[in-house]
C-alpha positions as CSV (number, residue, x, y, z in Angstrom):
1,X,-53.5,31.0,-30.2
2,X,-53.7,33.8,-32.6
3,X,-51.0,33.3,-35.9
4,X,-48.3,36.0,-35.5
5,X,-47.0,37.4,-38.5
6,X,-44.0,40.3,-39.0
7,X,-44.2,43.9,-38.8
8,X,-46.8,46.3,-39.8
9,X,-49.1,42.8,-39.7
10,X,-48.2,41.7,-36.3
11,X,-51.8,42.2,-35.2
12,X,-53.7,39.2,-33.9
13,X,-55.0,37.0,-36.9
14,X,-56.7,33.5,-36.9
15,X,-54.6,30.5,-36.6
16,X,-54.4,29.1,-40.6
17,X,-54.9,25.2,-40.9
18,X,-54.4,22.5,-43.8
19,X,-57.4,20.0,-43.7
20,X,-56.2,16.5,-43.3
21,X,-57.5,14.9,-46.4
22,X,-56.9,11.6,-44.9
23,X,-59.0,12.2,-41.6
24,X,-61.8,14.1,-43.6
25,X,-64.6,12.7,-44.9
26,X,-67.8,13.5,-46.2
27,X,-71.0,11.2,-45.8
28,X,-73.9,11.6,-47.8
29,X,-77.2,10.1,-47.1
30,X,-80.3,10.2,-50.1
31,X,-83.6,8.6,-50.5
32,X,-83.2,5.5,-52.5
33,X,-87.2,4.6,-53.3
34,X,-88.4,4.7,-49.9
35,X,-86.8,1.7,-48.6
36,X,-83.9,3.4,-47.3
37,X,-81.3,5.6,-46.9
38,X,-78.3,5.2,-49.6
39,X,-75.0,6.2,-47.7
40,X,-72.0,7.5,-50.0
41,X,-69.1,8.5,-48.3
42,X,-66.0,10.7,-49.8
43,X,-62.3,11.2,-48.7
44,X,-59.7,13.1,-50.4
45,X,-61.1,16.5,-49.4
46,X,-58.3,19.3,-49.0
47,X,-59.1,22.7,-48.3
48,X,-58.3,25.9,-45.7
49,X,-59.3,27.3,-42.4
50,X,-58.7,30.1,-40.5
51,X,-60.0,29.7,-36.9
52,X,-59.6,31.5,-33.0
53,X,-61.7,29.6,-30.6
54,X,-62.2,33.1,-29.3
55,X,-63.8,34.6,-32.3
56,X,-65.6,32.7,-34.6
57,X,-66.5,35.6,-36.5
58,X,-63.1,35.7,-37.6
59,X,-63.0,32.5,-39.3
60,X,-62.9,31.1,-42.9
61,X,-62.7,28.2,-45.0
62,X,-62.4,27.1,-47.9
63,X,-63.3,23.8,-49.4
64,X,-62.8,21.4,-52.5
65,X,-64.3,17.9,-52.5
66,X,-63.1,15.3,-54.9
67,X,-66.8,14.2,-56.1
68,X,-64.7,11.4,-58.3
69,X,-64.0,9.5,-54.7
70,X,-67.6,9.1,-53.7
71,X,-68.5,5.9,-53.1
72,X,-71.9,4.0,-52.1
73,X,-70.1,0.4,-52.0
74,X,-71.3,-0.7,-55.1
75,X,-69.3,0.2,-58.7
76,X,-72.5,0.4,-60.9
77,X,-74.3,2.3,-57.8
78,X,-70.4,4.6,-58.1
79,X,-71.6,4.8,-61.7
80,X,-75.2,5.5,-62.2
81,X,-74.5,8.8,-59.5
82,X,-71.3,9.7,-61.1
83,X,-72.8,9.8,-64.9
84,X,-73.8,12.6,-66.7
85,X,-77.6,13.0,-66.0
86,X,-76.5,13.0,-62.1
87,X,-73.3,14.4,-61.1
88,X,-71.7,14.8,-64.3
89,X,-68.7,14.4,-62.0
90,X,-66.5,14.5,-65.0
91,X,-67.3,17.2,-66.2
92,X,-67.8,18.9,-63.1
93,X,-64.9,16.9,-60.5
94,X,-65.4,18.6,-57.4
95,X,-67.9,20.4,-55.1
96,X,-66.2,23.8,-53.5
97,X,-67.2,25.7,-50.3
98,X,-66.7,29.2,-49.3
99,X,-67.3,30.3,-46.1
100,X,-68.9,34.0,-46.1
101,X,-69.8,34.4,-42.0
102,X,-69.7,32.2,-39.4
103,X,-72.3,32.9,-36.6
104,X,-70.5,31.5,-33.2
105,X,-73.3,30.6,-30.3
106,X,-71.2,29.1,-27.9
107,X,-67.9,27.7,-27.3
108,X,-68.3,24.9,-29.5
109,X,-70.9,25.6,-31.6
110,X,-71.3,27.8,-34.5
111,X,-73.6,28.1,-38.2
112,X,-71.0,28.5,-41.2
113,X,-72.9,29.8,-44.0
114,X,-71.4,30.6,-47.5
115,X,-71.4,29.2,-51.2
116,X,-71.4,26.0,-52.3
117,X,-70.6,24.9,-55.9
118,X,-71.6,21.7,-57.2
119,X,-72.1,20.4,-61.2
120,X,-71.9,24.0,-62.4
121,X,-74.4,25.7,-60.4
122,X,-73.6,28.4,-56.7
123,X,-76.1,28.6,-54.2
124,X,-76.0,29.7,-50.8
125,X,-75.7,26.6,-48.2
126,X,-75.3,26.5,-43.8
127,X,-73.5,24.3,-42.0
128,X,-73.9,23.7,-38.9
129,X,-70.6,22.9,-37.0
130,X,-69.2,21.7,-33.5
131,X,-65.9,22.0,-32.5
132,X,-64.7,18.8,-30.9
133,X,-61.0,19.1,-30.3
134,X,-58.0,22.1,-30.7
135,X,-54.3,20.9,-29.4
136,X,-51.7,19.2,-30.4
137,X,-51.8,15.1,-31.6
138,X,-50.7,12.9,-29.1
139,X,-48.8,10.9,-31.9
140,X,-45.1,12.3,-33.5
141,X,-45.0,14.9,-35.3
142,X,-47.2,16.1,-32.4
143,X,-48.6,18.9,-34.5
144,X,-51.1,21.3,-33.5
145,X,-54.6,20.3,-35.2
146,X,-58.5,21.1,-34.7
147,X,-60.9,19.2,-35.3
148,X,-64.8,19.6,-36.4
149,X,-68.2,17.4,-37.1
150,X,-70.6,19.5,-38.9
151,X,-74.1,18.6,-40.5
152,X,-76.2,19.9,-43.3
153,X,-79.1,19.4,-45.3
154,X,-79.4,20.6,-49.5
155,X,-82.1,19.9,-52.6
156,X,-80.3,18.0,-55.4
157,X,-82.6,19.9,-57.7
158,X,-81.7,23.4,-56.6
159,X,-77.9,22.1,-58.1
160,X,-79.6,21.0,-61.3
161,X,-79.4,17.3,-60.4
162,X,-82.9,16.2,-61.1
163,X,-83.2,13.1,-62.7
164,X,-84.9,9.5,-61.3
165,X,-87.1,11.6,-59.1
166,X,-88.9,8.7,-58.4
167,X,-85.9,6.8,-57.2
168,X,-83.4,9.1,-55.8
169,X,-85.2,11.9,-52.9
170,X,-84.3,15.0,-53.5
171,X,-83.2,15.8,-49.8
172,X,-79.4,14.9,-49.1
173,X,-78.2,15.3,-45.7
174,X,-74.6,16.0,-45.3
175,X,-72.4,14.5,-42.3
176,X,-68.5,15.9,-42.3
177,X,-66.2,14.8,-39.9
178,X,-62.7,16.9,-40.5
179,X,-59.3,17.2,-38.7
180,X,-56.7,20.3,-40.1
181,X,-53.3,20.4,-38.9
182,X,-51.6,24.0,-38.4
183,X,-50.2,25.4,-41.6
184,X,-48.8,29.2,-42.1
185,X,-49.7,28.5,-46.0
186,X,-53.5,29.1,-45.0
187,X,-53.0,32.7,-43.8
188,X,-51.6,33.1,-47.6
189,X,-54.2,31.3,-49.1
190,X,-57.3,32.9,-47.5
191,X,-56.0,36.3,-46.6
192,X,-53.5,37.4,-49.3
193,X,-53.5,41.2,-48.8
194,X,-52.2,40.4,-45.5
195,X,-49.7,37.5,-47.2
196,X,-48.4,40.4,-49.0
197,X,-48.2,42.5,-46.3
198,X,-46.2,40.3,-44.4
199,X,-43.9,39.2,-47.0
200,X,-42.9,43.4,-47.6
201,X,-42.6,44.0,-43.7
202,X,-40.3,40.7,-42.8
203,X,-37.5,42.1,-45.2
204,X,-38.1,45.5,-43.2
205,X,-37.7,44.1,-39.4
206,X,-37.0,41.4,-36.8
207,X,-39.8,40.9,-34.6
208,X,-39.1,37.4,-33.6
209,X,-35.2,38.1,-33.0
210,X,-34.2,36.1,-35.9
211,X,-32.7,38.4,-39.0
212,X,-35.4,38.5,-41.7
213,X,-33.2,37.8,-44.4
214,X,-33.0,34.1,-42.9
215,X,-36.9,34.0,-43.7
216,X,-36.8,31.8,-47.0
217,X,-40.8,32.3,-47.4
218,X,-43.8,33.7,-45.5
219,X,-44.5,30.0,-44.5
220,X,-41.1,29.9,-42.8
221,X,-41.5,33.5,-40.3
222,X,-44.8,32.9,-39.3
223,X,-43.8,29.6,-37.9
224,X,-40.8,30.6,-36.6
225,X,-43.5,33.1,-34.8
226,X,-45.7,30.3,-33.7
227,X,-42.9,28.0,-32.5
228,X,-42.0,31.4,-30.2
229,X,-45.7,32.0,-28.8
230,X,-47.3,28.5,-28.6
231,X,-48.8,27.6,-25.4
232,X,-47.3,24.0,-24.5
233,X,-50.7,23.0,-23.2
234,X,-53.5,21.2,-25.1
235,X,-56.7,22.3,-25.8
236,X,-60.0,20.9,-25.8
237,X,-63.3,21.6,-25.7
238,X,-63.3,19.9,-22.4
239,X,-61.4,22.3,-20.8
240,X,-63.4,25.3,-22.1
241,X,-66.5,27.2,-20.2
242,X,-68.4,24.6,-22.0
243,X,-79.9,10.1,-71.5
244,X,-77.8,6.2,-71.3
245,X,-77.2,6.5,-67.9
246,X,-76.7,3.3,-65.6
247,X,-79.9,2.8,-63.0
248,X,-79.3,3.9,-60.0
């Protein structure tokens, strides 16, 4: 299910995907006193992937999460997390992920480490991810999508985020459930020496027996590339060898 693109490029690449913003979300879970775990949850997130089920070596990602949208049910509670001495989320509106490797163990699992960003400070951070599903949607447009759970576990402090220690743990355990729907714009986005590539070679030569000059963008050849190679069936994992700052 490699992404075919034109000419000198037409080598084998990862399949680039759009995350569904929609059917991603982001739950986080944090000490609140003792008594319990305080769930937040945020939706919104966008972001690209480049991913073979056959090499997951080959992949990459990259992330942006709208820290504005997180909410623990509660508007002060939406508050207290969001103000300054916390997230500072508005000064600081989203958390980014980079992927740097991605460690495959078996068919569906894999450990995706790389850099996250969050309020101003990079550190290194590990996911670790199952693939659940890769096919097309059995609902109209009946795109081709993938979909993913992953886990992970980061110190508040280590981001700067330190204050009402003896409130808020330190710990936050991170639950992600995304869904990405094909796109030839990821290619572009996370690979764009071979964007460029691509875009020189296609006014150069036909390789999917359509004239190049009828290629209005990069976007539009390497679809017309997919739409030429797709397999027809679906995919699953199934069918795979196994300082006045609200209270929080």
């Amino acid at each position: 299910m490699a992404l075919l693109v034109p000419g000198a490029v037409a080598a084998e690449q990862p399949t680039g995907y759009a995350l569904d913003p929609v059917h991603t979300r982001v739950l986080v879970a944090v000490g609140h006193a003792g008594f319990s775990q305080a769930l937040g949850t945020v939706s919104g997130t966008h972001g690209w992937l480049l991913f073979d089920p056959d090499d997951w070596s080959s992949a990459r990602l990259d992330v942006r999460v709208p820290l504005s949208r997180l909410d623990f049910g509660d508007e002060d509670w939406n508050r207290a997390v969001a103000a300054r001495n916390l997230l500072d989320s508005e000064r600081h509106p989203e958390a980014r992920f980079v992927s740097t490797t991605v460690t495959g163990h078996d068919p569906r699992h894999a450990t995706v480490c790389g850099e996250l960003s969050l309020r101003g400070t990079t550190r290194p951070q590990c996911l670790e991810v199952t693939l659940n599903a890769i096919g097309r949607h059995p609902l109209p447009p009946f795109r081709r999508m993938v979909g993913f759970s992953a886990r992970a576990t980061l110190s508040r402090a280590g981001f700067g985020i330190d204050a009402w220690r003896s409130v808020i743990g330190d710990e936050v355990e991170l639950r992600i459930e995304a869904e990405a729907v094909r796109d030839a714009d990821a290619l572009a986005a996370l690979h764009p020496a071979v964007a460029a590539a691509a875009e020189a070679d296609a006014a150069a030569a036909d390789v999917t027996s359509r004239p190049a000059a009828t290629y209005r963008s990069l976007e539009d050849a390497a679809e017309a590339a997919l739409d030429e190679t797709d397999e027809p069936a679906d995919e699953s994992p199934a069918d795979m060898d196994s300082t006045d700052e609200p209270t929080p």
